[in-house]
N, C-alpha and C positions, 0 to 999 in steps of 0.2 A: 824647692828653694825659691823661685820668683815665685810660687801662690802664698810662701810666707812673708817677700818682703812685701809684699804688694799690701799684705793685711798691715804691716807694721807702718808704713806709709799711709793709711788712711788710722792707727791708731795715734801715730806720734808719740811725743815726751822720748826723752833724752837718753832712752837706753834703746829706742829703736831707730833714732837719729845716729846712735854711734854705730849700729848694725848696718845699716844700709851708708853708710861712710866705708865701712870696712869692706863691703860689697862693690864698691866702687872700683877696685882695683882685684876683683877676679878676675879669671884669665879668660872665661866664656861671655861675649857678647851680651846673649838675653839675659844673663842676669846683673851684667853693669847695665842695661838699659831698664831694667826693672827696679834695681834701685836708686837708678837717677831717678826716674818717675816718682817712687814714694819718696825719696827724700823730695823732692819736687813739692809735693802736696803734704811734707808733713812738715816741711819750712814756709810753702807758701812765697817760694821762689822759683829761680828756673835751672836747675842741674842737669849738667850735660854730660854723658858717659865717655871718655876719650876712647879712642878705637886701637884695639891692639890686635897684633896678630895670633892664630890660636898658634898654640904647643905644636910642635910636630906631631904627628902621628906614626907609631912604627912600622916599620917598612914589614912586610912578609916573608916568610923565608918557608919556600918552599918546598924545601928537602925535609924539613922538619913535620911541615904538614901531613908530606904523601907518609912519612914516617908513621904520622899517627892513624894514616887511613882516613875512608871517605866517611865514617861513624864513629870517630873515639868516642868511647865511655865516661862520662866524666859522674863518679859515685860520692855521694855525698852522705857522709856517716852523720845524723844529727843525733840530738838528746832525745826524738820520739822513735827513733828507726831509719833504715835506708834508703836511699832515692836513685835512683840510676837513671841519667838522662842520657839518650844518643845523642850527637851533635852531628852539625851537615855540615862538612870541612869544602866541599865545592860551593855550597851556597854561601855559605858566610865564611869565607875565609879568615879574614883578619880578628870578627870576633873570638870565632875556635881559637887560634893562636893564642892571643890575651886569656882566655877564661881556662884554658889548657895551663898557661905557663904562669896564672896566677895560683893555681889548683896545685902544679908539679914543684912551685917555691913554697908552699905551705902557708898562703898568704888568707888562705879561708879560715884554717882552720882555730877553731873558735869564736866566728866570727858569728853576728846574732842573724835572725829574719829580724830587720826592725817596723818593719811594717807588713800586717795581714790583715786585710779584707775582705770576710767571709763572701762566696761566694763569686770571685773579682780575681786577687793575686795575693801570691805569698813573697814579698821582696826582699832579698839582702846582696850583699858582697860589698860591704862595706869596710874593708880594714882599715882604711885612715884613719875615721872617725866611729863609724860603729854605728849612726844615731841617722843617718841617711841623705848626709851632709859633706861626704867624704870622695874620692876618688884617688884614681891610681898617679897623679899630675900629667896627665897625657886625656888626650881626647881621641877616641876612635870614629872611624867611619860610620855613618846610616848603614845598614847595607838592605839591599831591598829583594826579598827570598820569596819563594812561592808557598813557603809556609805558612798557614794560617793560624790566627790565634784561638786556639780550640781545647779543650779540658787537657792541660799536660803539656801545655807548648811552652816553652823556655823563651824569654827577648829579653833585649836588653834596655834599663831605664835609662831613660834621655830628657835634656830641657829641651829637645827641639833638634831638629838635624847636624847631624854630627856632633854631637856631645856626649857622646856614650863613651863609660869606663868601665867599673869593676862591676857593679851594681847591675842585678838581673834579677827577674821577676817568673814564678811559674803561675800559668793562667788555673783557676778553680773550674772556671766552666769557661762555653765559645764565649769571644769578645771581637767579634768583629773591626767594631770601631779601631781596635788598635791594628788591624791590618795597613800595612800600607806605610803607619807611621814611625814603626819601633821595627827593629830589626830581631826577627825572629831566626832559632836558628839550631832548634832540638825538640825534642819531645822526651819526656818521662818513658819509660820501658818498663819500668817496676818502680814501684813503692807509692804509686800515686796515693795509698791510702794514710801512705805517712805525710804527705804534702798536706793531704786533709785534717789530720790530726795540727799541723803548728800551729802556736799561738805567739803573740808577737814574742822578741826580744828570749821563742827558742833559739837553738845554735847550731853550726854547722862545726860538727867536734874535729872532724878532716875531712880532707877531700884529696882524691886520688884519679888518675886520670887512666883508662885503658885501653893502648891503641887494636883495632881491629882491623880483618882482612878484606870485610864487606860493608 
């Protein structure tokens, strides 16, 4: 979203003036200050982002967690085939909870990848909007895992520390670079070859969550 306003701010004219106006009062930081900036340079004045506080973030509940064990299964039925990802419920707690309890309200399912870059990431969890624009209205925590981002690793997309919601990405091949910055917080178990097979705007038909003992 800021690498789109930012373009529309050095495009201008009046239908990206009104975009980056409306951008002005989202609830995440970097992208009210990205669209002051372009509005900034696409008015050829000086807009200032007012500062608001983020969303809460939901609190943990741990009895739910240890419920679902230290590896729930979170299986995703797409239109190419299966994917079965393990997740680290000690390392990323608060993520597992959300992606668990968006999985177990049925908030995936049907929902597309809207973005795949061959050999890079396959991205979705988009139900608000669908198009990579969307979230759950809540921001969750960075959280910072000893997980690297290596063929099959699962993290979560973000604008920047602590803005992660629904939207998660599975790595193609290692991506280093993303260590560090994106809160990782599973691997693929099976179907990696159906990860390989999507193409954008496939879909995730449901998703179902399975707790385990190990």
């Amino acid at each position: 979203m800021t690498a789109v306003l930012g373009a529309l701010g050095t495009l201008g004219g009046s239908t990206a003036e009104t975009t980056l106006r409306d951008a002005l009062d989202h609830p995440h930081h970097a992208v009210r200050n990205t669209a002051a900036q372009g509005l900034s340079a696409a008015t050829d004045s000086t807009v200032t982002a007012a500062a608001k506080p983020l969303p809460e973030t939901p609190s943990i509940d741990w009895g739910a967690l240890q419920a679902l064990g230290p590896h729930p299964r979170l299986v995703l039925e797409t239109n190419r085939g299966t994917v079965t990802i393990a997740l680290d419920t000690e390392q990323a707690p608060q993520t597992t909870q959300a992606i668990t309890r968006f999985a177990q309200e049925g908030r995936y399912d049907g929902v597309p990848f809207h973005r795949v870059v061959p050999n890079f990431v396959v991205q979705g969890g988009d139900f608000a909007r669908r198009d990579g624009f969307g979230g759950p209205g809540f921001f969750l925590r960075t959280e910072a895992t000893r997980i690297g981002h290596r063929r099959g690793t699962i993290g979560m997309a973000s604008a920047g520390t602590d803005t992660e919601g629904s939207q998660f990405f599975v790595s193609h091949s290692m991506q280093p670079h993303l260590d560090g910055s994106y809160t990782a917080f599973g691997r693929v178990t099976d179907g990696m070859e159906v990860v390989d097979r999507l193409r954008a705007f496939d879909r995730i038909e449901s998703a179902r969550v399975e707790a385990t003992d190990e």
